[in-house]
C-alpha positions as CSV (number, residue, x, y, z in Angstrom):
1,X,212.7,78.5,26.2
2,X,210.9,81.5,24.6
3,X,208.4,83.6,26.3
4,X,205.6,82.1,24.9
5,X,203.1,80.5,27.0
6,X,203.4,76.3,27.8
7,X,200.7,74.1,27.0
8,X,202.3,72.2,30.0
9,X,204.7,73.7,33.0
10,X,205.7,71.6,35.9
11,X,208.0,73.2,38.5
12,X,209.7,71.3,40.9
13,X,206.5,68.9,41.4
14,X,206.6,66.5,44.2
15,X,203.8,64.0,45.0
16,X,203.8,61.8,47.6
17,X,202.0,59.0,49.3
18,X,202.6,58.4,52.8
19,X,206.7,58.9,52.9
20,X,206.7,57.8,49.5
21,X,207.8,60.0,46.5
22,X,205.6,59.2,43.2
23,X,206.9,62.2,41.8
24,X,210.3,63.8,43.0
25,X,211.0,67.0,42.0
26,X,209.8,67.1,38.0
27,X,210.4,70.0,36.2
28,X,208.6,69.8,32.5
29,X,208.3,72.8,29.6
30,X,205.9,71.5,27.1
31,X,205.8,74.0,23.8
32,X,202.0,74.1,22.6
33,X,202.0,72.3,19.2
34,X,204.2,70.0,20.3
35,X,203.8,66.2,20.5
36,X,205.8,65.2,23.3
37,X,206.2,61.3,24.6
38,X,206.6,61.2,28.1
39,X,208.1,57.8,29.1
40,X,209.0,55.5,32.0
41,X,208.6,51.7,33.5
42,X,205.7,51.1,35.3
43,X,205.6,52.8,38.7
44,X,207.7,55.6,37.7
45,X,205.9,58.4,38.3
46,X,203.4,59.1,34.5
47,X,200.2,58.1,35.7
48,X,200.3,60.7,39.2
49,X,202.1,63.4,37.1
50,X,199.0,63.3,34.6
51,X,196.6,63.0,37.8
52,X,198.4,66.3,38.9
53,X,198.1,67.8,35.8
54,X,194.7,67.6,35.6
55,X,193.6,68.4,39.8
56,X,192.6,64.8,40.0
57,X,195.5,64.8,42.5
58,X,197.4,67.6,44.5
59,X,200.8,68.1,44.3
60,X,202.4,67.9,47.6
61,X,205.0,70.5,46.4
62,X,206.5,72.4,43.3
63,X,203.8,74.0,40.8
64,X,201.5,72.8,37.9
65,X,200.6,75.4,35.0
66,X,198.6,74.3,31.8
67,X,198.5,76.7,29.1
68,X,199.3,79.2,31.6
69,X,196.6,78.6,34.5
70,X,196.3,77.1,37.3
71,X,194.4,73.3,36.8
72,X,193.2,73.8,41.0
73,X,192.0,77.5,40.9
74,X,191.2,77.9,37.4
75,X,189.7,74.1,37.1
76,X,186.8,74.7,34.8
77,X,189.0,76.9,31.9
78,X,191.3,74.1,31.8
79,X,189.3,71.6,31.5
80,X,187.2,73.3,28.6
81,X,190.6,73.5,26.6
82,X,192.4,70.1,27.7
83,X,190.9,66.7,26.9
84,X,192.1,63.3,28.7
85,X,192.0,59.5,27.7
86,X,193.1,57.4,30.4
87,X,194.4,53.7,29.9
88,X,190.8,52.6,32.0
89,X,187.7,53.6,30.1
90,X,184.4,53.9,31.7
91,X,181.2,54.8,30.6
92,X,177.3,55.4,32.0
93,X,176.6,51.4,31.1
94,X,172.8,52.4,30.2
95,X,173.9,55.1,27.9
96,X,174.3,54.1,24.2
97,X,177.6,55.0,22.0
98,X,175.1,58.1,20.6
99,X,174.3,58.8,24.3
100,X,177.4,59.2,25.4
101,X,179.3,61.4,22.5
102,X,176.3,63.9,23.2
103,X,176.8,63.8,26.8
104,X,180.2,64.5,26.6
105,X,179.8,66.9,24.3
106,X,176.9,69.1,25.9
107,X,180.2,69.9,28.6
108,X,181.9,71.3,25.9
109,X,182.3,74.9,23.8
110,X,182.9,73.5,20.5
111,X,182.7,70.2,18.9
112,X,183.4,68.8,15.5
113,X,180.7,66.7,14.1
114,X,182.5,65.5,10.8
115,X,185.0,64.6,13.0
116,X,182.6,62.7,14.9
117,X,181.4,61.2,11.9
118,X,184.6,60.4,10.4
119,X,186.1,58.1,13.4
120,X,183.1,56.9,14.0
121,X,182.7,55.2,10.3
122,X,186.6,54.5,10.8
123,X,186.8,52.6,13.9
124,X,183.5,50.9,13.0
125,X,181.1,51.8,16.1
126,X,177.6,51.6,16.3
127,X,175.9,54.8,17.4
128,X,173.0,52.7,18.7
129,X,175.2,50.1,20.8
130,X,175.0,50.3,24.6
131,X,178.3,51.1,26.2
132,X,178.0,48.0,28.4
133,X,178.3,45.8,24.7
134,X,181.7,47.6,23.7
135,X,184.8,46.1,24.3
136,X,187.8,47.1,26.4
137,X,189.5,48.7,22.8
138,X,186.5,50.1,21.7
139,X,185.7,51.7,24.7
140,X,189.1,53.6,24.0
141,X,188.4,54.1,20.0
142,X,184.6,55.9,22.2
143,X,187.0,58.2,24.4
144,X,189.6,58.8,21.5
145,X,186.4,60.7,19.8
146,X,185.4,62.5,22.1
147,X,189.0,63.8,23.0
148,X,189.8,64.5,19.9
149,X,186.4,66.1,18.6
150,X,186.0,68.3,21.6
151,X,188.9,70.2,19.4
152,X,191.3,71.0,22.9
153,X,194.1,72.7,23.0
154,X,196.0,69.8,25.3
155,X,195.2,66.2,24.7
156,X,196.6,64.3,27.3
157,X,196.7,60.5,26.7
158,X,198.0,57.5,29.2
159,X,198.6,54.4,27.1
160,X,196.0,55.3,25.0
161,X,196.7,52.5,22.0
162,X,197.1,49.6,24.9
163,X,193.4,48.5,23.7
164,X,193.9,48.3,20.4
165,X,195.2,45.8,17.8
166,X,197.4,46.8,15.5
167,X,195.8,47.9,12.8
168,X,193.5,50.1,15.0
169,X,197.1,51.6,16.9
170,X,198.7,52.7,13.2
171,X,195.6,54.0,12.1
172,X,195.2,55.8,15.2
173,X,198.6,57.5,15.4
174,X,199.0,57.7,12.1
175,X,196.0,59.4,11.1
176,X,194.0,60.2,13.7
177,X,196.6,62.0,15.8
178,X,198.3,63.7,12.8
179,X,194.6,65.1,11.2
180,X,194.0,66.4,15.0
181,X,197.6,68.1,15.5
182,X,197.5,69.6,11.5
183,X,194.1,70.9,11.8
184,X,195.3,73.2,14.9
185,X,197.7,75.3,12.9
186,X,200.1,74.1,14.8
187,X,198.8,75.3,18.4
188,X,197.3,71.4,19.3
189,X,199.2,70.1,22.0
190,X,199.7,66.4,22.4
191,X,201.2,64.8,25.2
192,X,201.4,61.1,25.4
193,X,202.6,58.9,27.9
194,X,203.2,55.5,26.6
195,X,204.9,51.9,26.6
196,X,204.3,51.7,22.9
197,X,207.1,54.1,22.0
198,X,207.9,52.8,18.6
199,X,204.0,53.0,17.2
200,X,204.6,57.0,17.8
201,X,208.0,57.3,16.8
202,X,207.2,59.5,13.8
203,X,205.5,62.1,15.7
204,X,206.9,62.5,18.7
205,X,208.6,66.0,19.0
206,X,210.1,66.2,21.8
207,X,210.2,63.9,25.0
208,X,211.1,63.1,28.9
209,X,212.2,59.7,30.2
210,X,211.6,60.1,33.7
211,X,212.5,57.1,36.6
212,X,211.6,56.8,40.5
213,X,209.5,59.7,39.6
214,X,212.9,62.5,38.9
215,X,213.9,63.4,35.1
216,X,216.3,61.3,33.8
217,X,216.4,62.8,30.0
218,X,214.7,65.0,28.0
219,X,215.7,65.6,24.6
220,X,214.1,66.8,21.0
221,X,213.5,63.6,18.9
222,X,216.0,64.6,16.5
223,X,219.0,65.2,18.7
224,X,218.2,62.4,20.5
225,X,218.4,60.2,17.4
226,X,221.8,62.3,16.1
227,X,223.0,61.7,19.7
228,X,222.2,58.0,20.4
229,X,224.2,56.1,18.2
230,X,224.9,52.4,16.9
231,X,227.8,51.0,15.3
232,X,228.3,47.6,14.2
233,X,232.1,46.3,12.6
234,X,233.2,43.1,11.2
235,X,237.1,42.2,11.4
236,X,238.7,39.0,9.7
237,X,239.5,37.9,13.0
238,X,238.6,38.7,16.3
239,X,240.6,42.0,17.5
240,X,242.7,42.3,19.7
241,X,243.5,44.9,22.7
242,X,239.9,47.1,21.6
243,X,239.8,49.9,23.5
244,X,236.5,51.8,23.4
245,X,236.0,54.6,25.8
246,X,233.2,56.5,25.4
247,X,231.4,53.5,24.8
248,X,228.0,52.9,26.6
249,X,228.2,49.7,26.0
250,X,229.5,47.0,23.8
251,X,229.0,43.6,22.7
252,X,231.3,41.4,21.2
253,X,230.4,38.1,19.3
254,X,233.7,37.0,17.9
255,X,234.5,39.0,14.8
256,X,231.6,41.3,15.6
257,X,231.4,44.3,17.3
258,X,228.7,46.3,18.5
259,X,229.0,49.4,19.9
260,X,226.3,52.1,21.6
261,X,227.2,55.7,22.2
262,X,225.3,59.1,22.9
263,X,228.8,61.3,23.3
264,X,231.3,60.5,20.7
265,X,230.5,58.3,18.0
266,X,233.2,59.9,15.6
267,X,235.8,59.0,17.8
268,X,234.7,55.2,18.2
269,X,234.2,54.8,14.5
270,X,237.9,56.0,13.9
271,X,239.0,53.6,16.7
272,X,237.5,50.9,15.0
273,X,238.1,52.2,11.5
274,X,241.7,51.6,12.9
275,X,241.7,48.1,13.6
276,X,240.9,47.9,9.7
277,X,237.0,46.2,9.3
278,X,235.8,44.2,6.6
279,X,232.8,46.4,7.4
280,X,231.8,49.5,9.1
281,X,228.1,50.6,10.0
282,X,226.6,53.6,11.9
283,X,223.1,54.0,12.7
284,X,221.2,56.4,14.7
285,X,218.6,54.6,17.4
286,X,214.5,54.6,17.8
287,X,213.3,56.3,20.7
288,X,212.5,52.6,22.2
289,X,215.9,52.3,22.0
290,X,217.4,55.2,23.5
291,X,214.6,54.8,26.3
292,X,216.3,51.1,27.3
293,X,219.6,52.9,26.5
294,X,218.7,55.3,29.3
295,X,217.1,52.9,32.0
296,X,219.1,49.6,31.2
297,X,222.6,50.8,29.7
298,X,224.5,47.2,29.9
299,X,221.2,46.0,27.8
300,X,221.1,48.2,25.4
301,X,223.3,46.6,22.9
302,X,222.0,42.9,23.8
């Protein structure tokens, strides 16, 4: 890691409730300009690790540093220069979608009006509807704006696509979350914590899987996929006395084969290559993939 200052340092953070551990000993290094997934099954850990991030919950050990200070002593700095959508959106009920974009707003040092005006034409919201009118995924599309025209230098997200249909969620990522990250000169930070791993497969930099609240992987996106390989083979007849080790795991379906491995996919393909295969495939695996990989090995392949 280079010397630069992290959009996002956790050292060692533990949270706990009661004799519980939420968090157990988490140790991330988020680059600023970065889009970094951070991923998990429900309960492991995302949703307190955000909460510490952002001194809407103390750690009970280890350290918390965004873009270099300290979210508990220097609490107003970092919230001028981070903005956060949860995955439950609430608003002042008598305030109107105009209302509520200047409210939030008037708390920050710079805004981007044709920004503003530009999600607001694409997600279709009326400035003059009441808050208590929108529904749940347009209460999101109203706190995706004003994240994302507050211009920060962190955006933080929790599952912030799981209100929106489809079309909304890949116009969203696509464009919404690329225009904010490309008009920062490559200094916007995004980190994302989501179930919907595949919808942001194409930007995700970097990521963490993490699991009873510890670190189970983190890996670029790139080496991930280069790692985390599949390999499918078709014999004339079933083979006989396969031996695959190395293999994460492998399923058979009589003259089919299919093999998953993140150590030594060479050296499984020149096993099978032996066995001489009508046909012999490789392919690299989507995050979603490598995430079940991780948490669910003996599934992977299913």
């Amino acid at each position: 890691m280079s010397s630069e200052t992290l959009a996002i340092e956790t050292r060692q953070l533990v949270r706990q409730f009661g004799h519980r551990d939420a968090v157990n000993g988490l140790s991330l290094q988020v680059r600023p300009g970065r889009c970094y997934g951070f991923f998990g099954r429900n309960g492991a850990g995302k949703t307190t690790t955000i909460k510490c991030l952002l001194n809407l919950l103390h750690p009970t050990s280890g350290s918390v540093r965004i873009l270099g200070l300290d979210p508990v002593r220097d609490e107003v700095a970092v919230k001028e220069r981070v903005a956060y959508v949860p995955d439950a959106v609430a608003f002042y009920p008598w305030m109107s979608v105009r209302e509520t974009l200047d409210y939030v707003a008037s708390f920050r040092p710079r805004w981007n009006d044709a920004a503003e005006r530009t999600l607001l034409a694409r997600f279709q919201l009326d400035p003059t509807q009441k808050a208590t009118a929108l529904s749940k995924g347009q209460r999101t599309q109203l706190a995706l704006i004003g994240a994302i025209c507050s211009e920060p230098d962190v955006l933080i997200l929790d599952e912030p696509t799981s209100g929106l249909d489809p079309i909304v969620r890949r116009e969203f990522v696509e464009a919404v979350i690329g225009a904010f990250q490309d008009g920062g000169a490559g200094t916007r930070t995004v980190f994302v914590s989501t179930h919907l791993i595949t919808e942001f497969e194409g930007l995700i930099d970097e990521f963490t899987i993490i699991d009873n609240g510890r670190d189970i992987l983190t890996l670029e996106a790139d080496a991930a996929r280069e790692r985390y390989r599949k390999i499918y083979a078709r014999f004339a007849q079933e083979p006989a006395n396969l031996e695959l080790p190395g293999a994460q795991a492998v399923r058979r379906r009589g003259r089919e084969v299919e093999v998953l491995t993140n150590t030594d996919a060479e050296g499984l393909v020149d096993r099978l290559r032996a066995h001489s295969p009508e046909s012999l495939v490789t392919e690299a695996l989507s995050l979603e993939e490598i995430f079940v990989a991780t948490l669910q090995p003996g599934a992977a392949a299913a």
